[in-house]
Structures are given as structure tokens and as C-alpha cells.
C-alpha positions in Angstrom: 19.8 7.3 -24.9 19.6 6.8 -21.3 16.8 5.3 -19.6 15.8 5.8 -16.0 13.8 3.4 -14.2 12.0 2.9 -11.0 10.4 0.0 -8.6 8.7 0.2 -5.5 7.4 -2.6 -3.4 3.6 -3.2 -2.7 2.8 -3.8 1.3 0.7 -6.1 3.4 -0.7 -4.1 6.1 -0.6 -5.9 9.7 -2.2 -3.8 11.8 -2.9 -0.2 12.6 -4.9 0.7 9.5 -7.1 3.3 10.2 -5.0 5.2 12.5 -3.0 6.4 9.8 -6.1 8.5 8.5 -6.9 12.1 9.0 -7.8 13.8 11.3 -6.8 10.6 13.8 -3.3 11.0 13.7 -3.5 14.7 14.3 -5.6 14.8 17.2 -4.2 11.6 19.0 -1.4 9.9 16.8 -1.6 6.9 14.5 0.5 3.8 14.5 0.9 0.7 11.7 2.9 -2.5 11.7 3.5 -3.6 7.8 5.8 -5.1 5.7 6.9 -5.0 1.8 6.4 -8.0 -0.3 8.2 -8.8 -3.9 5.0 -7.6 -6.1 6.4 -3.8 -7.6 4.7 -0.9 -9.4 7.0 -0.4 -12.1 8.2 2.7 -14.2 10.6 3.9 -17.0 11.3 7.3 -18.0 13.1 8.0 -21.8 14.0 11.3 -22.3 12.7 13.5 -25.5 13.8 16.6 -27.3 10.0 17.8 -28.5 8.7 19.0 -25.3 5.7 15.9 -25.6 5.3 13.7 -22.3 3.7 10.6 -24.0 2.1 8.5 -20.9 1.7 4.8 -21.1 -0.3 2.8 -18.3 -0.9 -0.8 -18.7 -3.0 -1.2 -15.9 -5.5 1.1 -17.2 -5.3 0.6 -20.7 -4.7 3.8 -21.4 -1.9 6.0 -23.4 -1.9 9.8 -23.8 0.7 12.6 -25.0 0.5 16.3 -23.9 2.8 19.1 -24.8 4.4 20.4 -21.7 2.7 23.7 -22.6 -0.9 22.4 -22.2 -2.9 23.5 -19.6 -3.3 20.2 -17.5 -6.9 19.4 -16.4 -7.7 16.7 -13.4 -10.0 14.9 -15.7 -10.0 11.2 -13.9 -7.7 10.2 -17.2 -4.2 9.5 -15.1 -4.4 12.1 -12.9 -2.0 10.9 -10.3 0.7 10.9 -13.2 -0.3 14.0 -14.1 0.1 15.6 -10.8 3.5 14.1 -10.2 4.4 15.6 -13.5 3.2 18.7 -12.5 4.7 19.0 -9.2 8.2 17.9 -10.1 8.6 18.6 -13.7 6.5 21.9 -14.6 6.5 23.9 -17.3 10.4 23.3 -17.7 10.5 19.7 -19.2 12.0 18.3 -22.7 9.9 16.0 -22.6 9.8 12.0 -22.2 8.0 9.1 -22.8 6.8 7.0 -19.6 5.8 3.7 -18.8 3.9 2.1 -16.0 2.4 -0.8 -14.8 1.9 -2.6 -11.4 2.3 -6.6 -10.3 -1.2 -5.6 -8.6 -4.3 -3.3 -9.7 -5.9 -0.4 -8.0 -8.1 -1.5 -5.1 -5.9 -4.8 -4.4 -5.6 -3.7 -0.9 -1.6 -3.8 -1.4 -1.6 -0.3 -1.7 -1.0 -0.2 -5.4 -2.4 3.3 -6.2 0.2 4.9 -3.4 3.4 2.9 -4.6 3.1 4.0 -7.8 2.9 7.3 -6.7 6.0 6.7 -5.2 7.6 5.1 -8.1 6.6 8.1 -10.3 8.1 10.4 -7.4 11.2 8.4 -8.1 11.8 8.5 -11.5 11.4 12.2 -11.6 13.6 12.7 -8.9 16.1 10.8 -11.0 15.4 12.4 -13.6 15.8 15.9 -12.8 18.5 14.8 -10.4 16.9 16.2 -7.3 18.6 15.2 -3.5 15.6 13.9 -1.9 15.5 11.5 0.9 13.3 8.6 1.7 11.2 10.9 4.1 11.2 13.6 1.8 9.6 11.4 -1.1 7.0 10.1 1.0 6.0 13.2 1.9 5.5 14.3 -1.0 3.9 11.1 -3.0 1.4 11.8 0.2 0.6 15.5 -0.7 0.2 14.8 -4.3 -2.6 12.3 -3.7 -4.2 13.4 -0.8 -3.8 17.0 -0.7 -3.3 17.8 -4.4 -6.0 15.5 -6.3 -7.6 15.2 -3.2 -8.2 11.3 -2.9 -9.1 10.3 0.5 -6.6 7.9 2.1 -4.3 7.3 4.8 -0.6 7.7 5.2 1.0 4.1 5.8 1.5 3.3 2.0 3.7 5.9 0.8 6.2 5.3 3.8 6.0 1.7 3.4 6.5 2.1 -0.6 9.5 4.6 0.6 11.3 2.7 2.9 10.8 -1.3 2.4 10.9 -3.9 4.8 9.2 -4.6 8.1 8.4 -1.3 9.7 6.7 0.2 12.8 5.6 3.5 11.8 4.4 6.4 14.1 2.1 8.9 12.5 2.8 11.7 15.6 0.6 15.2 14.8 3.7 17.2 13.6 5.9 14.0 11.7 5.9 10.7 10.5 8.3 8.1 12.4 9.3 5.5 10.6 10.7 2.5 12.9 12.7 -0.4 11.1 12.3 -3.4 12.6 15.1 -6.0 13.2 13.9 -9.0 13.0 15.7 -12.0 12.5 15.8 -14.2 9.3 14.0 -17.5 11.0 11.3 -15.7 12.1 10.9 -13.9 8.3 11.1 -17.1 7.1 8.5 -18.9 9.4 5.9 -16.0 9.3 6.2 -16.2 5.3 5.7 -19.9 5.8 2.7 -19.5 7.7 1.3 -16.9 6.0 -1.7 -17.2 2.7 -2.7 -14.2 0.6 -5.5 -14.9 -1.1 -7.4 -12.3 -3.7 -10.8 -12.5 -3.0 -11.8 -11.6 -6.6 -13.3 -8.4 -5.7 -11.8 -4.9 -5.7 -13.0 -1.7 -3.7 -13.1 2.3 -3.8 -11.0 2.9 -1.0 -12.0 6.4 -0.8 -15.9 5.4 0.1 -14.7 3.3 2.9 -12.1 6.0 4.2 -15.1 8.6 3.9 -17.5 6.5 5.8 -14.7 5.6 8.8 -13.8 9.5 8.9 -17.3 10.7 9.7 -17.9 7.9 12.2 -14.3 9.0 13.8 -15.7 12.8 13.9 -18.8 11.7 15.3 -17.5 9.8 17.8 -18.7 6.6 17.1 -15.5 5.0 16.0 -13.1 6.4 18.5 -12.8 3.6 20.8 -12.1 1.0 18.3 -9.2 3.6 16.7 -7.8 3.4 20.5 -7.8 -0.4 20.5 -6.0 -0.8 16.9 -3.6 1.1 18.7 -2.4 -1.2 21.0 -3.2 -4.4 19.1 -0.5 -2.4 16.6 1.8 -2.2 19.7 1.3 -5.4 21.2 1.0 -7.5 17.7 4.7 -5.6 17.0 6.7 -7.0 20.6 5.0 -10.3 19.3 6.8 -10.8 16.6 9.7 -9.2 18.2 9.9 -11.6 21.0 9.6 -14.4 18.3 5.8 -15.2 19.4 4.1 -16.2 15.9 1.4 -18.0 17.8 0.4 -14.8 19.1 0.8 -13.1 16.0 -1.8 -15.0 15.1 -4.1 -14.5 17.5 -3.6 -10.6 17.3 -4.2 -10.6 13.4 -7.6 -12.1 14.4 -8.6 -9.7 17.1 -7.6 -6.6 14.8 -9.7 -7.9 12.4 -12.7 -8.1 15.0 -11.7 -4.5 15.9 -11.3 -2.4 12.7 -15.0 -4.1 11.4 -16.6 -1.9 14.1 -15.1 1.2 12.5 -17.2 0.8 10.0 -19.9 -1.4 8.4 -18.3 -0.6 5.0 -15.1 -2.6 6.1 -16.2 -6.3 5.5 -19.5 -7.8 4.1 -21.6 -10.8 4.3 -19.6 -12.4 1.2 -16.1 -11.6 3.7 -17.1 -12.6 6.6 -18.2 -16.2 4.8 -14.5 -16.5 3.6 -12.7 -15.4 7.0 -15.3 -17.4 8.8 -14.8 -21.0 6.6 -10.9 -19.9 6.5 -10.7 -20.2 10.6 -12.9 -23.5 10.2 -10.3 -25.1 8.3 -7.8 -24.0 10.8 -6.4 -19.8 9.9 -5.0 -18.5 13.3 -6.2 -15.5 12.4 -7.0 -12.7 9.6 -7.4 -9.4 7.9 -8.2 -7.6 4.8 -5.3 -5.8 3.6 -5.7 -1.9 3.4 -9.3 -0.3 3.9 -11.5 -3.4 3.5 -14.0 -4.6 1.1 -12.1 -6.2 -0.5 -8.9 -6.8 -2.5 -6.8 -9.4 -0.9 -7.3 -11.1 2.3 -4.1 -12.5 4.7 -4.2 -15.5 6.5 -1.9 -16.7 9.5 -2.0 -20.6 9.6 -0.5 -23.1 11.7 1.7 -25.2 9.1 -0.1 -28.4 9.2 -3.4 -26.6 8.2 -2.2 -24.0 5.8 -2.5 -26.2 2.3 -6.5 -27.4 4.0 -7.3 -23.5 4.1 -5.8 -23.0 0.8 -8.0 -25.7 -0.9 -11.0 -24.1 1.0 -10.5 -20.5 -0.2 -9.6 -21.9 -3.3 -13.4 -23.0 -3.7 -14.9 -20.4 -2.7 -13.1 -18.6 -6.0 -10.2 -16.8 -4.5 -6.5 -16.8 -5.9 -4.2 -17.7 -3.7 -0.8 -15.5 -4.0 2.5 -16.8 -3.4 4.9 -13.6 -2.2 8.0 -13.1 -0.6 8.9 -10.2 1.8 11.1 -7.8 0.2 13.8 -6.1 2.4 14.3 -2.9 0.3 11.9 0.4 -0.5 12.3 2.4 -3.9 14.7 1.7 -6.3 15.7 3.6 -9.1 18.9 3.3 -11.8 19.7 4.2 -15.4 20.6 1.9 -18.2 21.7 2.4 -21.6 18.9 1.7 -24.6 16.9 2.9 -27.3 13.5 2.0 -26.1 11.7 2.5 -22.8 
């Protein structure tokens, strides 16, 4: 029996989130600076002969079987399985059993939800051996979710899920650019050095926040601040191209300042306390990764103050999170084995 199996690597979102959101990058063009880290969603595929797709999530607890013949309702049990399924495999399949789980849960900030879509994109492309490339299958993770099931979210995750590494992406009305960044292996190492992830304890509905940020966008109110992540995205990029960490920094902070006006939704008072005591204790600067709200937050540090924030956050009740950036996107290969 041959196994297929998939990883895809979570992200830490630098700057530019927001601008990746409909209807912004349609009307004036969106723009993100991020970078893959070694935390995965996971998935294996065994092929069956009964025409049953049993599912097994350990992040949600949950295990189901259907018969390829069912009539598959969006019910909230798995649904973005279920969609992948239904978009790549039909009405045609054998069968399989399929196994997932994630180094990070939904509303981590990491974009968990999205990289697993991507991971479930690739083991059925592996599986029914279809020639898709890395542009195709974040496309497509990114109609499944948003357009198919309908959950309200940007773009960034699916590409960065897709493609690995550090990566300037341009979200341009009629495509998605995505820009690999060469950056050398000192500065990789320093800005991991430098850097503290820390999980706040607290997850968030991305969705609510998106919702909130899209109306202020249509309304006007948040247009300006959109404009502004724009060329913090731009400028916080040449940064760490020309090698400036310092300024990194400094950028990380004034994003931060910048994406909270988009909406009050993004931070809170309990956020703000930890971002405020982290810069007390000597953090550079700061963000929640993905929508806000929480999940985890990142923390540039200068090195001599990085362990002082640490033990700070580390009182407050967060976790801090040792990671390493990973280079590469999805992966997927088959093994030889009896069990999945």
C-alpha cells in the first residue's frame, strides 16, 4: 500500500496584512512581506477500494467517514476538507483514509486554517496525479476557502503556504505576484536571533475581524491606513534587504501603530498591556501575526534585551515559541506502508 503525504509551512506575517483582503487589492493593489517558519500542517492520504473517505483531524477532535456517493452538506463538521475533496476528487474516488493535524491551531495567527488547505490541495494533487504548479495550487486553496465555503479572509497565507521562504508578494487586481526574496544567510540568522514569538494564550475568529476592517475599508474610514501599510510593506522589505535590522525593527513597530486604526477589533486593552510592557523591557518593535486579536504576537529585540522581554511576557502568561525559518513551501512524497 502506498501512502502519500503532505507538509506545508505556517507563516509569520511582517507586514502588509490587510492589503491582501478584498476588495483592496482589486481596486488599488495589496502587498505583504512574510516568511515560513518550521511549524507544518500535516496530512497523509491511504488509498481504499470501498469508495469510503474516512477523515481524521486531530486538531479538532473529530473523525468522520462518508461514502463518495453521499450528498455532502457544509455543516461546520470539516468543511474545508470536505470542499477540497469535493473540488478535486468528486464523485470519481475509491476512496481513502486521511489524516491531519497542524504544529498550530486555528486562530494562531500563523495562518493555520489556510496551510492546511494547501496541504489538503497537495495530497490530492498527488493523489490523482494532477500537473499543478505552486501558483495554480494557491489559487485554488484560495477559491475553496473564500469563494467556495465562503470564509472571509485574505490571500497572503495560501501563497506563503505555496511557495515557502521569505517572500514579497504583490496582490495586483488581475494576479498574484509572488517575489522571492534573496536574502543572505547572516541576516536569516540574526533576524531569527532577534526575533520572540510568543502565544498570547488567546485565539480569535479571524472572520469577525476581517468583516469589521472590510466595511470600514468600503466606508472609507480605513483607506488611508491601507495606503500606509503599503509603503511600511515596501520600505520594511529594502530594510532587510539592505541588511538594516535596526530598522526592521522600528518599521515592525510603526505597522503595528498603523494596522490598529483599521480597526478597533485588531488589538485590545489585554494586547496593548503586553506590546506595551514588551517595548518597556526593551522589544524594538511588534505585531500580531495575521488579523489581530490574538494568536501569537512577534517581537523584534535587540539581543542584549531579548531573554528580559522573554521573562516579562513570560509573566504575563504567554508561551514563548522557539521557530526556525523554513526555506521551502509544500512538500509532498509517497512511502511504502500499511497504515496512514
Amino acid at each position: 500500500m502506498t501512502l502519500i503525504r503532505a507538509k506545508a509551512p505556517l507563516r509569520i506575517s511582517f507586514a502588509g496584512g490587510g492589503t491582501d483582503v478584498p476588495p483592496f487589492p482589486q481596486m488599488e493593489g495589496g502587498c505583504v512581506l512574510s516568511a515560513t517558519i518550521n511549524r507544518y500542517a500535516y496530512g497523509t492520504l491511504c488509498p481504499r477500494t470501498d469508495g469510503n473517505i474516512c477523515i481524521d483531524s486531530l486538531d479538532f477532535g473529530m473523525a468522520v467517514t462518508y461514502s463518495v456517493e453521499d450528498k455532502w452538506i457544509y455543516d461546520g463538521k470539516l468543511d474545508l476538507v470536505k470542499a477540497a475533496i469535493q473540488k478535486l476528487d468528486g464523485n470519481s474516488s475509491t476512496g481513502f483514509d486521511l489524516f491531519l493535524h497542524s504544529d498550530a491551531p486555528p486562530g494562531s495567527g500563523l495562518g493555520a486554517s489556510s496551510t492546511m488547505m494547501v496541504a489538503l490541495v497537495g495530497l490530492l494533487k498527488e493523489f490523482k496525479s494532477l500537473p499543478l504548479t505552486d501558483y495554480e495550487i494557491a489559487d485554488l486553496a484560495y477559491a475553496i476557502e473564500r469563494k467556495e465555503l465562503g470564509i472571509l479572509g485574505g490571500m497572503q497565507d495560501q501563497y506563503a503556504a505555496a511557495f515557502g521562504g521569505f517572500n514579497y508578494i504583490e496582490f495586483l487586481p488581475d494576479r498574484v505576484v509572488v517575489n522571492p526574496l534573496k536574502i543572505s544567510t547572516d541576516v536569516v540568522n540574526e533576524l531569527q536571533y532577534n526575533l520572540l514569538l510568543c502565544y498570547t494564550g488567546t485565539s480569535r475568529m479571524s472572520s469577525h475581524i476581517i468583516e469589521h476592517q472590510v466595511s470600514r475599508y468600503e466606508s472609507g474610514e480605513a483607506l488611508e491606513m491601507l495606503r500606509q501599510l503599503k509603503t511600511l510593506t515596501v520600505e520594511m522589505k529594502n530594510a532587510i534587504l539592505r541588511r538594516d535590522l535596526s530598522l526592521f525593527g522600528e518599521l515592525l513597530h510603526e505597522e503595528w501603530q498603523t494596522k490598529k486604526q483599521i480597526s478597533n477589533r485588531i488589538s485590545n486593552t489585554e494586547l496593548d498591556y503586553l506590546y506595551e510592557t514588551a517595548r518597556k523591557h526593551g522589544a524594538i518593535g511588534g505585531k500580531i501575526t495575521g488579523a489581530g486579536g490574538g494568536g501569537h504576537m512577534l517581537l523584534y529585540c535587540h539581543y542584549k534585551t531579548k531573554r528580559k522581554v522573554a521573562e516579562a511576557m513570560k509573566e504575563l502568561g504567554c508561551h514563548i515559541r522557539d521557530f526556525a525559518f523554513e526555506p521551502f513551501g509544500l512538500q509532498t512524497w509517497r512511502i511504502n506502508g500499511s497504515q496512514p
